[in-house]
N, C-alpha and C positions, 0 to 999 in steps of 0.2 A: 323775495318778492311774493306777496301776493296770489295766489290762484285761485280764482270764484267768481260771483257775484258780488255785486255791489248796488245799493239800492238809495239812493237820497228820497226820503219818502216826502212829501207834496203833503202842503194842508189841504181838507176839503173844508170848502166855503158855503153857507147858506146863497138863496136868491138874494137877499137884501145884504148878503157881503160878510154878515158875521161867519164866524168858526163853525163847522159842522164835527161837531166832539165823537158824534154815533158814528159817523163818516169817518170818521179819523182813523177814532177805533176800532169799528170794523174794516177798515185798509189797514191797518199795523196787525190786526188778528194773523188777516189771509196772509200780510208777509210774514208775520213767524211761523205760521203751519208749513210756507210752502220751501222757506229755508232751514226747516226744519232737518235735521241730522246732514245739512249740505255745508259747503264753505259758503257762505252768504252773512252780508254783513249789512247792516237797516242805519240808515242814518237819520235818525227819526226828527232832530229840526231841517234836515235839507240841508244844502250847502251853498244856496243862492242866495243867501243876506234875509230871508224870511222870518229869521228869530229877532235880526236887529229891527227890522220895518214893521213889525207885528203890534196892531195897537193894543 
């Protein structure tokens, strides 16, 4: 089993609804710096159906 963090990482969205890429990747930075030498693991499309609904 398992022992650590687990992280399903979240798109960020502009105001008008598009993808925020700067956003993105600046949140997927800070999670590898901050899982960095730890058990953590990024699950970088999510796991809430956001890859299949994503226009």
């Amino acid at each position: 089993m398992y022992e650590g963090s687990r992280c399903c990482a979240g798109h960020a969205v502009n105001a008008e609804g598009s993808l925020d890429l700067d956003g993105i990747r600046a949140n997927t930075c800070w999670l590898a710096e901050y899982g960095a030498g730890k058990d953590f693991i990024i699950t970088p499309v999510g796991s809430m159906g956001k890859f299949y609904t994503a226009k």
